[in-house]
C-alpha positions in Angstrom: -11.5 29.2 19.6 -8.9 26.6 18.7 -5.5 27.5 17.8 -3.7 25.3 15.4 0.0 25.3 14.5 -0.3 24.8 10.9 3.3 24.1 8.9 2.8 24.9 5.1 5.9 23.8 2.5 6.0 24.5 -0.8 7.8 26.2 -3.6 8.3 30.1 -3.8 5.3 30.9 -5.5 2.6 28.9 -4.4 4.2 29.0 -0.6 2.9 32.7 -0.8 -0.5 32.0 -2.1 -1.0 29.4 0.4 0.1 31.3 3.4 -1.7 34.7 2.3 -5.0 32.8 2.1 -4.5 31.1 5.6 -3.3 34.1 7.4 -7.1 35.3 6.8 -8.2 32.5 9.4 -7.7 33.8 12.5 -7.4 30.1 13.8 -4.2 29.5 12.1 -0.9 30.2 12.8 1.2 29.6 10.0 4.7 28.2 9.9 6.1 28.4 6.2 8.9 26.4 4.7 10.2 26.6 1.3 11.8 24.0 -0.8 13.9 23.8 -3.8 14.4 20.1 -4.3 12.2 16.7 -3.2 15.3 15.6 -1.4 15.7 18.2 1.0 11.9 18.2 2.3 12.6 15.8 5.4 15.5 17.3 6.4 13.5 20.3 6.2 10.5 19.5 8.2 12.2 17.3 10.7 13.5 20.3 13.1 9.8 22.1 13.3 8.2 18.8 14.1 7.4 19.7 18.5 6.4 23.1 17.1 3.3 22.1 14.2 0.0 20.8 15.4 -0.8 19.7 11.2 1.2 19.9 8.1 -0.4 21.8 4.1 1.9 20.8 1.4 1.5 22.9 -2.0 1.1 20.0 -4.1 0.6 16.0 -3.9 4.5 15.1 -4.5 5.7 17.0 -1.3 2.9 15.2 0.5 3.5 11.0 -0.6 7.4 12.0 0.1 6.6 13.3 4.0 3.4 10.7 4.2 5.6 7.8 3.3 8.5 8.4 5.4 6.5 7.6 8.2 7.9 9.7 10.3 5.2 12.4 11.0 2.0 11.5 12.8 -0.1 14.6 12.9 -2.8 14.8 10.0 -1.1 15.8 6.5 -2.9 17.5 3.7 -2.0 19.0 0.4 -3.2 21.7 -2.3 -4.4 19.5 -5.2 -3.4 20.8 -8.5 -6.9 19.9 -10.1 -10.1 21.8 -11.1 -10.3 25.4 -10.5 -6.0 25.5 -10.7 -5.9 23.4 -14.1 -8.6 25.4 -15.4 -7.3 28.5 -15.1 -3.9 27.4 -16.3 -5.6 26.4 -19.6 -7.2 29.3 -20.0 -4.2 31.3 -19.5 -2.6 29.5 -22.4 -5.6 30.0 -24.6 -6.2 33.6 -23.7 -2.1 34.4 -24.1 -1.2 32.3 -27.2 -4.4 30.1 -28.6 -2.9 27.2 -28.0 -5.4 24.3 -27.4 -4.9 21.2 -25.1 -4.0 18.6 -27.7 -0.5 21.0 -28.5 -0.2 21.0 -24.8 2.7 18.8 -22.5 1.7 18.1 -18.6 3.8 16.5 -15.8 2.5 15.0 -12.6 -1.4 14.3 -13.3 -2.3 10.9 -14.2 -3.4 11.2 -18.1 -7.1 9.6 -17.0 -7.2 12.3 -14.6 -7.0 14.8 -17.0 -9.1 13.5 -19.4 -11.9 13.4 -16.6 -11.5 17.0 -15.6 -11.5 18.2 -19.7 -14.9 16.8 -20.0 -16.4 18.1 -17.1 -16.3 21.4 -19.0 -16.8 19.4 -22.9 -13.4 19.5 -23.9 -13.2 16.4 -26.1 -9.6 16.9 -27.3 -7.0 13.7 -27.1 -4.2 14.4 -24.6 -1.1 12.6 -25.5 1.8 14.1 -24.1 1.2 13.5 -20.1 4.4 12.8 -17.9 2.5 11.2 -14.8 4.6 10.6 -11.2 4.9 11.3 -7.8 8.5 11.6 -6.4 11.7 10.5 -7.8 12.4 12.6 -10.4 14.5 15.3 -11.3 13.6 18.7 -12.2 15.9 18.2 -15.1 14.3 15.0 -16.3 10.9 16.7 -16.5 11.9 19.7 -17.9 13.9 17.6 -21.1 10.6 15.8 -21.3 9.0 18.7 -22.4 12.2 20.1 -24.1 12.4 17.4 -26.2 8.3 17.7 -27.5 9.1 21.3 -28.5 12.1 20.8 -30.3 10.5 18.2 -32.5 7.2 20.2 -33.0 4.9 18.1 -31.3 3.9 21.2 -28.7 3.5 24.6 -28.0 3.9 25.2 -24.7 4.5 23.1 -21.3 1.9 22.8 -18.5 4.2 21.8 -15.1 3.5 21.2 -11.8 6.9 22.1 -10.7 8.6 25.2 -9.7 11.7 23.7 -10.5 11.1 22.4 -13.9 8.8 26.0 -14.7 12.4 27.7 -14.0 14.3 25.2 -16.1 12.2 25.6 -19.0 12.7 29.3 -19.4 16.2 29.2 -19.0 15.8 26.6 -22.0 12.9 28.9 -24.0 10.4 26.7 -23.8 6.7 28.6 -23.5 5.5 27.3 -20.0 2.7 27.7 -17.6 2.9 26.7 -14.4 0.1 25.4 -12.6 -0.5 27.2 -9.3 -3.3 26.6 -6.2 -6.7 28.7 -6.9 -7.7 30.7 -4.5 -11.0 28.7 -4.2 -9.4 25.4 -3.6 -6.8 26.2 -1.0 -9.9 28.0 0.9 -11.7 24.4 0.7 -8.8 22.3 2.5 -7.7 25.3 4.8 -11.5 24.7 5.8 -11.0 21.4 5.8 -8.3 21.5 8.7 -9.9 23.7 10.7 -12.7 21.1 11.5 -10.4 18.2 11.7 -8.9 20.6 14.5 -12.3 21.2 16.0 -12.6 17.3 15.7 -8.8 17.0 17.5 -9.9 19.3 19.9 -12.8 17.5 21.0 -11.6 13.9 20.6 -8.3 14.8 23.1 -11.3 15.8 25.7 -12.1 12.3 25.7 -11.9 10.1 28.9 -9.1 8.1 29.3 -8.3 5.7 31.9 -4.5 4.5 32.9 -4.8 0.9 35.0 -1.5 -0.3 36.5 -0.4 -3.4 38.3 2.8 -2.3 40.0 5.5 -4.5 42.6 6.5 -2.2 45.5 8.8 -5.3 46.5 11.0 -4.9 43.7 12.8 -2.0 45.5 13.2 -4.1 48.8 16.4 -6.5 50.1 16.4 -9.4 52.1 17.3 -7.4 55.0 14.8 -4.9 55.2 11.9 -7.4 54.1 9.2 -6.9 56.7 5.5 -5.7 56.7 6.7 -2.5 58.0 9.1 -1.8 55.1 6.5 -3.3 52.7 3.9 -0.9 53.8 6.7 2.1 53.5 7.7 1.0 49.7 3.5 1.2 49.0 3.5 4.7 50.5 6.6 6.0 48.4 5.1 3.8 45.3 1.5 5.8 46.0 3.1 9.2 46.7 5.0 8.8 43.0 2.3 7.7 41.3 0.1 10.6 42.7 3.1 13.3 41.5 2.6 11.4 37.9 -0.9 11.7 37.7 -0.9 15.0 38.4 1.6 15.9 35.7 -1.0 14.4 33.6 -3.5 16.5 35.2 -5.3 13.4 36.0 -7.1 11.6 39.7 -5.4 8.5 41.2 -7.6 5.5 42.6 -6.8 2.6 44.3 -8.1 -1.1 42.8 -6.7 -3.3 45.3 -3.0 -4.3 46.2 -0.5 -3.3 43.9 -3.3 -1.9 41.4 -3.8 1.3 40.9 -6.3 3.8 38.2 -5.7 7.0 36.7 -8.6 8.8 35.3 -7.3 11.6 32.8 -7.7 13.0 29.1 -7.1 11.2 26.2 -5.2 14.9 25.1 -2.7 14.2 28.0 -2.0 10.5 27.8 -1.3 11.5 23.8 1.3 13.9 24.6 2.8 11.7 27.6 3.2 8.9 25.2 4.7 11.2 22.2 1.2 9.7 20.1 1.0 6.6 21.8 4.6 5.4 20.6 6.5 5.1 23.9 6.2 5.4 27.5 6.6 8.0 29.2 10.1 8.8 30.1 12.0 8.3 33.4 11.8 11.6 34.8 7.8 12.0 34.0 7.7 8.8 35.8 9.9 9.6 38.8 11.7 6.6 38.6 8.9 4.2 39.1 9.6 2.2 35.8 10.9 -0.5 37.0 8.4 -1.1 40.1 4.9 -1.0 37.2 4.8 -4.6 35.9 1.9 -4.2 33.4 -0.1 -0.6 32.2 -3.2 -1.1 30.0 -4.2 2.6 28.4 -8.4 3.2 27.3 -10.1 5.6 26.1 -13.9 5.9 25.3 -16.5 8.5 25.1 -17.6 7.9 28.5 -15.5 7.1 31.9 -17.7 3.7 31.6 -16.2 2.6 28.3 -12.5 4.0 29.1 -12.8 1.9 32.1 -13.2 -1.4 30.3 -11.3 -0.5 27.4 -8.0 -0.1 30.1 -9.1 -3.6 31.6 -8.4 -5.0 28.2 -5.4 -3.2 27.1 -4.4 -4.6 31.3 -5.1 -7.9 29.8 -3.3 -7.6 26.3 0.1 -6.1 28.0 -0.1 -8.7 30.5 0.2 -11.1 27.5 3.4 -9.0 26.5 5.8 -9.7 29.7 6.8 -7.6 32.6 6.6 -3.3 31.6 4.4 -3.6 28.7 1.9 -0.9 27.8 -1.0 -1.9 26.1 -3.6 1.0 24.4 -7.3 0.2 23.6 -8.9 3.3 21.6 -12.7 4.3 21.5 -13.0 2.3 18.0 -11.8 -1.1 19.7 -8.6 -0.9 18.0 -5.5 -2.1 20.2 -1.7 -0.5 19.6 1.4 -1.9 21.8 3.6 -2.8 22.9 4.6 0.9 23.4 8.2 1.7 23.3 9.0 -1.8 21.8 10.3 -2.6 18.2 7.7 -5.0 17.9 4.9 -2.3 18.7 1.8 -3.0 16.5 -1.5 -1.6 15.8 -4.5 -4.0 15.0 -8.6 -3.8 15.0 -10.9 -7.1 16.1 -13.4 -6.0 14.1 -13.0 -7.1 10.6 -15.7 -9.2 8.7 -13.1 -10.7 6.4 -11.0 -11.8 9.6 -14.0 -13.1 11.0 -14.9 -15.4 7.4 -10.7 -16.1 7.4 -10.8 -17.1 11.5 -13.8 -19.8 10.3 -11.6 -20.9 7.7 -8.6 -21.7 9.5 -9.5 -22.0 13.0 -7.8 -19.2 14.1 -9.2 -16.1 16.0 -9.8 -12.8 14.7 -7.4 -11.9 17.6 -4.4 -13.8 16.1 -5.2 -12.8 12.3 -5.5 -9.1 13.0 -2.4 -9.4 14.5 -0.5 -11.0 11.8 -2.0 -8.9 8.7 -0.6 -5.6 11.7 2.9 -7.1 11.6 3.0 -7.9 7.8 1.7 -3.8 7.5 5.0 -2.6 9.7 7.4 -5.0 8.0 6.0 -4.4 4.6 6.1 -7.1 3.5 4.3 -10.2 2.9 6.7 -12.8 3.9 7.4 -14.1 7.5 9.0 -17.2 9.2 8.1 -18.5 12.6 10.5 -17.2 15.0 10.2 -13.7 13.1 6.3 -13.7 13.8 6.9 -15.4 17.4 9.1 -12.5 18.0 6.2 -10.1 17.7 3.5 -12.1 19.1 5.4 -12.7 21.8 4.7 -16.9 21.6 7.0 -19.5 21.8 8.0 -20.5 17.6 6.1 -23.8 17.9 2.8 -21.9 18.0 4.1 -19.5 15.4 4.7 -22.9 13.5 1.3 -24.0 14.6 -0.3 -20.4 13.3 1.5 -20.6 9.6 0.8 -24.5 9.5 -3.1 -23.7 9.8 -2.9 -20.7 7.5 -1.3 -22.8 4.7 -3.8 -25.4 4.8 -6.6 -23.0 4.8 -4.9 -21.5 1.2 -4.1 -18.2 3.0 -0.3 -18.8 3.3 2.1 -21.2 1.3 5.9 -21.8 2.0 8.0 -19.9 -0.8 11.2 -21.1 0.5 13.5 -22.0 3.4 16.5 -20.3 5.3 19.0 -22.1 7.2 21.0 -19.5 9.6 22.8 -22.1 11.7 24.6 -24.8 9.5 23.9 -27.7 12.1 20.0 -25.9 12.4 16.9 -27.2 11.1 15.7 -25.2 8.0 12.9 -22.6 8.6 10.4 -22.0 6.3 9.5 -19.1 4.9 6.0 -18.3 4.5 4.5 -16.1 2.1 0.4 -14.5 3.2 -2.2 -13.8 1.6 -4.6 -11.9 4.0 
């Protein structure tokens, strides 16, 4: 049976019916957090970050704040505030005080999205008064927005999303419901995560294969260079590679001078590599970083596949420079440099890349690469010794790249920078991909 850490943040009340539900799955072991205000949820989360396997938010806010920061890798999912929840919060206000949706405020759904769910039960009534968003504002704000409806007669009662606004409004007298998860739909995405667990669990099984070209003689002097002391540097170079690979619970091979395999588990190259971000650090690599010259990480579903996935990733880091680590995954997707700023993750297989690399003459190799750079910078502007930088290509061919781009209509110069008074002007390109 999997075990899976599972970190759930949310406001008072609907922490506690989210964590009494998921304390039912014996697979779960639940790591609560509660928070006040939107500003505080990072700070929150950051510390507990080793310790959770997969993160439940309470409502859809908490979840684009956390998603967006980019800072958290492991699958995110949230309690949405929709069907069986809005349902019951009608009914409450119908049951308790008549009131029917039209003399009714909401915060946080999108007004289309209500609509939609209203006449999926054949409630035709107009729905005016909807304050839609997701982040950014205040408690305060949301709470006047409906303050300021029932002062000038326009509604009955509030319908809010947020514990902090529900708490605001009663201080203020305002009739308010507050929308809370249903039992029924926190049951479905508790489900939910349990397989993608299962999934997790069976994908880090996976065979992955670690191929490394490494120089022994980078360790050597003048003095001691002889085929005796080469053949010593290869020993201590094997004998350290051998305690690595068995920190990653993994079976060394030798693929001719100075390149060496590692057969292991997709699970344990992940952890080694914090998520494929970095390489490992100096004292999981005992002190061999300098002596490996290029590392190409595969996996696949069999040792086959892993195999020739690593020979490409070997091939792509090689492209990088001395100590790059390259990653090909099991859906021909490639991710590196790791450790680098200029670490990217792009896919070769793209039908619109393929109609674009007819276009312009460029491979799918190159555009995948550039729409991957554009996605991390976000942005869609670039100049040539920006996107040289990343490629890791002299700016000419970055030049070259743009030039082609623009006069296939994909890319068109927006303006120029000039960083060095007695330098040339450089373009600055804006894409369309």
């Amino acid at each position: 049976m999997i075990r899976i850490r599972l970190g759930i943040l949310g406001a008072d009340d609907s922490l506690n019916i989210i964590q009494t539900i998921a304390q039912e799955y014996k697979e779960l072991d639940c790591v609560p957090v509660v928070y006040w205000d939107e500003s505080e949820i990072m700070d929150l989360i950051r510390p507990l970050l080793p310790k959770v396997d997969m993160w439940l938010f309470s409502g859809q806010v908490p979840y684009s704040i956390v998603k967006e920061s980019g800072e958290v890798d492991v699958p995110l999912f949230y309690v949405p505030h929709t069907g069986a929840s809005l349902y019951r919060t009608l009914l409450q206000a119908y049951y308790e005080r008549q009131i029917p949706v039209h003399q009714l405020s909401f915060d946080t759904y999108h007004p289309s999205e209500i609509e939609r769910l209203l006449e999926e039960v054949g409630i035709r009534d107009p729905v005016e008064y909807v304050k839609h968003y997701q982040g950014g504002i205040s408690a305060e704000e949301l709470a006047e927005y409906h303050y300021t409806l029932w002062k000038q007669g326009k509604i009955k009662a509030a319908v809010t999303c947020l514990r902090t606004a529900h708490l605001e409004l009663e201080k203020l007298g305002v009739p308010v419901y507050r929308v809370l998860p249903a039992r029924a739909t926190v049951e479905s995405v508790v489900q939910m995560i349990i397989r993608t667990g299962e999934m997790l669990d069976i994908q880090n099984a996976q065979i992955a294969v670690q191929m490394m070209e490494v120089d022994s003689l980078s360790a050597l002097t003048t003095e001691a260079f002889s085929t005796d002391e080469i053949y010593k540097m290869e020993m201590k170079v094997t004998e350290k590679l051998l305690q690595y690979a068995k920190k990653i619970q993994g079976s060394l091979k030798c693929a001719g001078p100075g390149r060496y395999v590692i057969f292991t588990t997709r699970g344990a190259l992940k952890e080694m590599t914090d998520q494929y971000k970095t390489v490992p650090a100096a004292d999981e690599m005992e002190h061999i970083h300098d002596e490996i010259v290029t590392c190409g990480i595969g996996i696949g579903r069999t040792a086959y596949e892993a195999e020739i996935h690593a020979g490409k990733a070997f091939l792509h880091a090689k492209k990088y420079g001395r100590g790059a680590w390259m990653v090909v995954f099991d859906d021909g997707t490639i991710a590196g440099p790791l450790g680098r700023a200029e670490r990217i993750h792009y896919s070769l297989d793209s039908e619109e890349l393929q109609q674009l690399s007819q276009q312009t003459n460029l491979s799918v190799a190159t555009l995948s690469k550039l729409r991957a750079i554009l996605r991390k910078l976000g942005k869609n502007e670039i100049q040539a010794h920006e996107l040289a930088r990343y490629m890791q290509i002299l700016p000419r061919s970055a030049r070259r790249i743009l030039k082609e781009l623009e006069d296939g209509g994909i890319a068109e110069v927006i303006g120029e920078t000039n960083p060095y008074p007695r330098g040339r002007p450089r373009k600055v390109y804006r894409i369309f991909l």
